[in-house]
Structure formats: structure tokens, C-alpha cells
C-alpha positions in Angstrom: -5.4 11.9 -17.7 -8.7 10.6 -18.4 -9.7 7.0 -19.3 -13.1 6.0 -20.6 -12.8 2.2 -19.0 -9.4 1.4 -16.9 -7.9 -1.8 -17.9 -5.1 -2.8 -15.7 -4.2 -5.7 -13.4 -3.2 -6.2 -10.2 -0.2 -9.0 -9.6 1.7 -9.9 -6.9 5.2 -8.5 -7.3 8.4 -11.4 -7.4 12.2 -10.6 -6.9 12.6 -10.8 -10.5 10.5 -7.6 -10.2 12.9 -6.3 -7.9 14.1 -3.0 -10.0 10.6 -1.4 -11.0 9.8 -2.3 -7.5 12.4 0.2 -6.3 11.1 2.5 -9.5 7.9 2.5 -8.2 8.5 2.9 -4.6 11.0 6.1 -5.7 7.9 7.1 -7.6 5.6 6.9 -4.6 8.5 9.3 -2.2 8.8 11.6 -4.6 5.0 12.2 -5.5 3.9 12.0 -1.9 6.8 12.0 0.8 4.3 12.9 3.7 2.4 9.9 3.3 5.2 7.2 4.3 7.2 6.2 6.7 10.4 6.8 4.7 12.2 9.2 2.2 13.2 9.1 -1.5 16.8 9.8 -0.2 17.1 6.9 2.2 15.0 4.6 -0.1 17.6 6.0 -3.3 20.2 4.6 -1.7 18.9 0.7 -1.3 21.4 -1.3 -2.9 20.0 -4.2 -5.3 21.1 -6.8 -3.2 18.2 -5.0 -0.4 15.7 -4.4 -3.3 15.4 -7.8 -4.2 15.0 -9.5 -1.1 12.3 -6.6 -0.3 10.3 -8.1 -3.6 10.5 -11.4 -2.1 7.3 -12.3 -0.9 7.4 -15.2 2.5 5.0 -15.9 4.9 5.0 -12.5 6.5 5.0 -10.2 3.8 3.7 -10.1 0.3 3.6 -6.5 -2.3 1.0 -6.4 -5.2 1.4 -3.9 -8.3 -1.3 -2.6 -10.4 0.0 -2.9 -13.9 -1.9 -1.4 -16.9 0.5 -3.4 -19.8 3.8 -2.4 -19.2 3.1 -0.1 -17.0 3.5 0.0 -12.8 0.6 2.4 -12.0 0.0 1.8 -8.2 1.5 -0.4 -5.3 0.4 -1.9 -1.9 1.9 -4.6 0.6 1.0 -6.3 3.6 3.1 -7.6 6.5 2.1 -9.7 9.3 2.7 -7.5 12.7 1.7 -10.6 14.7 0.2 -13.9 14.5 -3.3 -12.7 13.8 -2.3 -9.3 12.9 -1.8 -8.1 9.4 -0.7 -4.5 8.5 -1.8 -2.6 5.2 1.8 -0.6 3.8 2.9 1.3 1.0 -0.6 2.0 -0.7 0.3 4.2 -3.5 -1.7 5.0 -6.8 0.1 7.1 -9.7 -1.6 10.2 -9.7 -2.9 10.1 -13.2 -5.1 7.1 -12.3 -6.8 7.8 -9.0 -10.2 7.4 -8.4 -10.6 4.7 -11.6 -10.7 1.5 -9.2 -7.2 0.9 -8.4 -6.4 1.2 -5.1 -10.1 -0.8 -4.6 -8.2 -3.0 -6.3 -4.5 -3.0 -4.7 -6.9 -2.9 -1.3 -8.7 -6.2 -2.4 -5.5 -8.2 -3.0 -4.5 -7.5 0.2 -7.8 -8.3 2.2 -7.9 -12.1 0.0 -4.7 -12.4 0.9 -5.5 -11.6 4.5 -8.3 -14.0 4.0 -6.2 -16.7 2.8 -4.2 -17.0 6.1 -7.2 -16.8 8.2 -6.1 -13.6 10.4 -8.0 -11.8 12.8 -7.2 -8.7 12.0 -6.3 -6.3 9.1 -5.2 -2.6 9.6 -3.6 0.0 8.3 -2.2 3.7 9.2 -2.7 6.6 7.8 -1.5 10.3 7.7 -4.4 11.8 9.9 -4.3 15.1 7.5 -4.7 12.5 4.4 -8.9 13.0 4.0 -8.7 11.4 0.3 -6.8 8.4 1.6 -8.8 7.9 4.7 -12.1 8.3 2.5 -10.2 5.7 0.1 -10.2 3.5 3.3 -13.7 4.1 4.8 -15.1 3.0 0.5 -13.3 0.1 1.1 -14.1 -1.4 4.6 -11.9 0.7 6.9 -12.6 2.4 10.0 -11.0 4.6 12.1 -10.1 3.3 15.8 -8.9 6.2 17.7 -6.0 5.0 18.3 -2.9 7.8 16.8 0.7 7.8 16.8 3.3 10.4 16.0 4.7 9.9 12.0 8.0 8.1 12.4 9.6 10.7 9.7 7.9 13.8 10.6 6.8 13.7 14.6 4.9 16.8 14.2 2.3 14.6 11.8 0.2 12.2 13.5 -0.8 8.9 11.9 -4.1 7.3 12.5 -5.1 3.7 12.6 -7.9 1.9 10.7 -9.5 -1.4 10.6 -10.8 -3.6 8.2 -14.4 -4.1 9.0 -16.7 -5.1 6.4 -17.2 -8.4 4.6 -16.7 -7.2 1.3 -15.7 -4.2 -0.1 -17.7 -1.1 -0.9 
């Protein structure tokens, strides 16, 4: 699909979201199951009462959808690991509008947000075989640590950190 100008925005998402936050999220395990920590059967079988406290946003975790009008077109959250420690999860952008600013977007929510609560440190992990996600990152202020760690739902896959480094994004 190609789109002269992409208008969308990007919102945080609320528990009254909570059932095209489960749509999405389906969307994003069945479009690209090797790049999460989870699977569209497991996830299929959330029951409402899980999916809307999952769209509850506290302290510690917050999700953000990139909506073009009535339509959910990309998703990211964030979740505090540790006191100055915030983890990038569930980036995700519908195939048919990659590379027209979203995820710079989804990722921008997340580093204000990041911002806002005055943390040390923002990081993320990624498939270490995912080039166009990584080079997502790296456009947007991420680099690579060296530190890896065996995929949690495929061990043969290795996962590799990144860090938020740059003042602004690229």
C-alpha cells in the first residue's frame, strides 16, 4: 500500500481499548511470531477479564497505538524493569505501513514517556536475525550493547539488547 503523506496518530491505549488491544496484539503474533516473546495461541486464549487489565496503563507500564482514523495500524509499550530501568515491548507496525514514520513515532511516545519519569535508562530487545528492526532502532537512537540472551519462545533464536542513546531521535 502506498500513501503519498501518512496521517495517523499515536495515543496511549486505555482499558476501554481493551478488545482492539487484544486484536492488535493477535495481529502482531500472527504477522510476525518470531519477533515476540509469546504466541498467537497462548495470547488467543487471554480472557477479557486479562485483556483489560493488560490495557490499563499504572506507574510501571503504559502501551501506545498508532491509529490512522479508525484504524489500529502499529503498537508499542513500555514497562519499568527497575527503578531507573525502562524496557521497550511489543513494537509492532502493520505491514502495509512500514517505513512511513510510525514506529519513529510509536518509539517517540515511549522515549517522552521515559523522559517524563526521569529514568536512567531505556532498552529494548530484539531478535538478533531482525536487521530491519535493529536498523529501525539504530534511526532512532538505539544501540547495540553486546549483551544476548536465548529467545524465551524459541531458544535456538538469540535476542539482542539495545540502548537508547541519543538526545533526540534520528
Amino acid at each position: 500500500m502506498s500513501h503519498d503523506q501518512l496521517i495517523f496518530d499515536v495515543l496511549p491505549i486505555a482499558e476501554f481499548d481493551w478488545a482492539r488491544l487484544r486484536d492488535i496484539r493477535l495481529r502482531c503474533l500472527a504477522d510476525a511470531p518470531e519477533a515476540f516473546g509469546s504466541t498467537w495461541a497462548a495470547e488467543s486464549d487471554r480472557l477479557d477479564s486479562e485483556w483489560r487489565q493488560r490495557a490499563v496503563p499504572t506507574a510501571d507500564k503504559k502501551m501506545w497505538a498508532a491509529r490512522r482514523g479508525e484504524e489500529w495500524i502499529g503498537l508499542v509499550g513500555a514497562v519499568r524493569e527497575a527503578e531507573v530501568r525502562l524496557q521497550l515491548v511489543s513494537m509492532w507496525v502493520d505491514p502495509a505501513y512500514r517505513r512511513q514514520g510510525v514506529a519513529r513515532a510509536l518509539i517517540a511516545a515511549v522515549v517522552e514517556w521515559h523522559r517524563q519519569r526521569e529514568g536512567s535508562e531505556l532498552f529494548l530487545w530484539v531478535t538478533g536475525d531482525n536487521s530491519a528492526a535493529r536498523r529501525c532502532y539504530e534511526q532512532n537512537g538505539f544501540q547495540l550493547t553486546g549483551a544476548g540472551i536465548p529467545f524465551s519462545s524459541d531458544p535456538t533464536q538469540e535476542r539482542v539488547e539495545m540502548r537508547y542513546v541519543a538526545s533526540g531521535l534520528g
